[in-house]
C-alpha positions, 0 to 999 in steps of 0.5 A: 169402577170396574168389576170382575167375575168368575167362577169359584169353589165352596170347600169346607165353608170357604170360597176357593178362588181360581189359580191367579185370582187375587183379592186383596184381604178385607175386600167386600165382595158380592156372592151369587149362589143358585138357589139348588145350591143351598143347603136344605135341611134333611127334615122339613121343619114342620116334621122335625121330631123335636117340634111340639115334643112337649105339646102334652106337658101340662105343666108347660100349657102357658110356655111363657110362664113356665119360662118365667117360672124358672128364671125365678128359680135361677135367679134364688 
């Protein structure tokens, strides 16, 4: 089987295809992207803000039964 190859655009999450390239719809294609094109978070997780924010609750020292707890109380 034959294949193609050519280059195309992401706009707005979608590939654009170059003018005159055809392909039909439900066709499986392999997608190629250099790794300096994907999308980096602008904080490194370790840094984010939102980790470890509740580190000094200590009602939350054992998060799974804290979790437990309040499924608990959902469920009443």
């Amino acid at each position: 089987m034959a294949a193609l190859q050519f280059r195309a655009r992401v706009e707005g999450g979608r590939i654009e295809l170059p003018a005159g390239v055809q392909i039909a719809d439900g066709t499986e294609v392999t997608v190629t992207v250099p790794e300096a094109a994907l999308a980096r978070p602008a904080v490194p997780i370790e840094r984010h803000p939102a980790i470890g924010m509740w580190a000094d609750r200590e009602d939350m020292a054992d998060s799974a039964a804290w979790v437990r707890g309040q499924r608990e109380r959902w469920r009443e």
